[in-house]
C-alpha atoms as one frame of an Amber mdcrd trajectory, in Angstrom:
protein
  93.949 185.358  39.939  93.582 189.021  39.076  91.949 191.066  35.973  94.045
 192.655  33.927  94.044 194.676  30.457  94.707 191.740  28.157  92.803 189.370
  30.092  93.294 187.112  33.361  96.467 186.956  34.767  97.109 183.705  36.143
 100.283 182.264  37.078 100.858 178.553  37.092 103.896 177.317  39.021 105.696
 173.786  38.657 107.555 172.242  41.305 110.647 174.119  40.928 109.080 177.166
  40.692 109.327 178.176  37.329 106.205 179.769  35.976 104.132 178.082  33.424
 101.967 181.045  31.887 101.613 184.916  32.556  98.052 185.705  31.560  95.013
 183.667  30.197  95.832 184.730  26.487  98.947 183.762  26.687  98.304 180.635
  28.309  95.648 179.856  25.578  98.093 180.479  22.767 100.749 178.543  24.611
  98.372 175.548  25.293  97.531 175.407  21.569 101.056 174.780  20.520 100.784
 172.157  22.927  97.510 170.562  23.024  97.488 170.461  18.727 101.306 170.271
  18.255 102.213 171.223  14.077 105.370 172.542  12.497 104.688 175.588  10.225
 107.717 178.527   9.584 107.627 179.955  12.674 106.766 176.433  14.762 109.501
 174.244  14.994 108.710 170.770  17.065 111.599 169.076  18.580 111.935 165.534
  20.590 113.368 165.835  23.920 117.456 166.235  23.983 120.223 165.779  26.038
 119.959 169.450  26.908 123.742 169.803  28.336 124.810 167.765  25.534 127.227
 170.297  23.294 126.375 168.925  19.537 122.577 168.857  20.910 122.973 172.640
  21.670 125.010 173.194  18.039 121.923 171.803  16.336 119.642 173.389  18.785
 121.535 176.546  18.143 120.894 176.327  13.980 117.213 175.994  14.878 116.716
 179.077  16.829 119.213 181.299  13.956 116.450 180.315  11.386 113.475 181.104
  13.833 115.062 184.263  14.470 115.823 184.828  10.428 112.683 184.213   9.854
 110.666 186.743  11.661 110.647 185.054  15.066 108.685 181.743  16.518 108.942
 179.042  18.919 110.474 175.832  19.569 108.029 173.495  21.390 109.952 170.538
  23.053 108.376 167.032  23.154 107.102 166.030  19.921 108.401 164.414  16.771
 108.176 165.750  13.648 105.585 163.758  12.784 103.231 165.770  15.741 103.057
 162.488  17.871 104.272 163.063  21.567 108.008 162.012  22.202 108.691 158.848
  23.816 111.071 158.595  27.239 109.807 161.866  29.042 112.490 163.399  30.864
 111.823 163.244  34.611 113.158 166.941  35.053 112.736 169.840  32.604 114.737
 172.047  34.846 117.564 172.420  31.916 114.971 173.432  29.806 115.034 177.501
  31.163 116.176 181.058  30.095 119.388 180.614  31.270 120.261 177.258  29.336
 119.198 178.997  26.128 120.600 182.237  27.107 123.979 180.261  27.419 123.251
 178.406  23.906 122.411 181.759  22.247 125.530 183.143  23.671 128.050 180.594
  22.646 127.188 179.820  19.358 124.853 182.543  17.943 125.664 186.252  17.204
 124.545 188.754  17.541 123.266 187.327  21.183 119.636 187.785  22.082 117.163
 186.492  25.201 114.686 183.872  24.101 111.792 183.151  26.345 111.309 179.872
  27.927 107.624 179.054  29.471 107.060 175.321  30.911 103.333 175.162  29.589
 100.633 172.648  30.990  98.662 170.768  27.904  94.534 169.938  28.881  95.697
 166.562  29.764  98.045 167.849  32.478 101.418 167.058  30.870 103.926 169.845
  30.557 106.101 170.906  27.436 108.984 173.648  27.397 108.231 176.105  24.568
 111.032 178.797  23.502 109.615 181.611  22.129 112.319 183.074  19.629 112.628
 186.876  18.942 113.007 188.053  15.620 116.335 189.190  14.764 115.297 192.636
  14.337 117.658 194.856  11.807 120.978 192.214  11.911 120.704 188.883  11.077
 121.570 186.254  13.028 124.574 183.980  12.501 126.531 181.161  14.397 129.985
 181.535  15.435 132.708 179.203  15.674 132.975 177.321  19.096 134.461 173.787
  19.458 132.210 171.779  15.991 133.238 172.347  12.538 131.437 175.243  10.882
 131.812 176.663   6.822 131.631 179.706   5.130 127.590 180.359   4.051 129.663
 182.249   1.017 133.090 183.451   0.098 132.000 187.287   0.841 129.669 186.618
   4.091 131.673 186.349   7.162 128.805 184.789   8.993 128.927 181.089   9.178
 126.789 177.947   9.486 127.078 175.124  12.226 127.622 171.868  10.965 127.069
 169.204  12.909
């Protein structure tokens, strides 16, 4: 561990490496979305998926657009809507990383953008993806047609909604 200007930095690793948390106060916020799971505007909770699976991704996809629309916010993996922990734990989270999303952004969102994946530990020791999603900044975000049927949002916006 080592002191830095916005508090301990202290980096958590998993066993493939992937790093859980970048500094205390980020860990603490993280761990909050995990350890008292709720869906608000810019919380979205979501069961575990078939994270390869391409419909899974289209629906993922529409979830991240409205984050994004919305000012920004994060997808925490592992829950039900209903704030309960998700039943049948996937033994590897590896899919859940930067470059899956990256790839999901990519394919069916535009303009692109990088979300941030962290694999975060709760205080009972269990450990949740969370995707923090940018805001779109000064273009909104849209989905693009790629292999699922889509439609027009309106007759004079040529963005488009995915439809699953």
């Amino acid at each position: 561990m080592t002191e830095g200007n916005n508090g301990t930095s202290l980096i958590l690793l998993v066993p493939d490496g992937e790093a859980v948390a970048k500094t205390t106060d980020e860990r603490s916020d993280l761990t909050d979305l995990v350890d008292y799971p709720r869906e608000t505007l810019d919380i979205e909770l979501k069961d575990w998926i078939d994270i390869g699976d391409k419909v899974a991704q289209a629906k993922l996809a529409r979830h991240i657009a409205a984050l994004a629309n919305h000012g920004g916010g994060y997808l925490v993996f592992g829950f039900r809507d209903d704030e309960s922990i998700a039943p049948y734990r996937p033994t590897d989270l590896s899919g859940y990383n930067r470059d899956t999303f990256g790839r999901i952004v990519t394919r069916y969102l535009t303009p692109a953008f990088q979300c941030d994946v962290q694999l975060v530990q709760s205080s009972a020791g269990l450990i949740y993806p969370v995707v923090r999603v940018p805001s779109h900044g000064s273009t909104p975000i849209g989905a693009k047609a790629d292999d699922h049927t889509i439609r027009r949002a309106s007759p004079d916006q040529g963005r488009h909604l995915l439809c699953p």
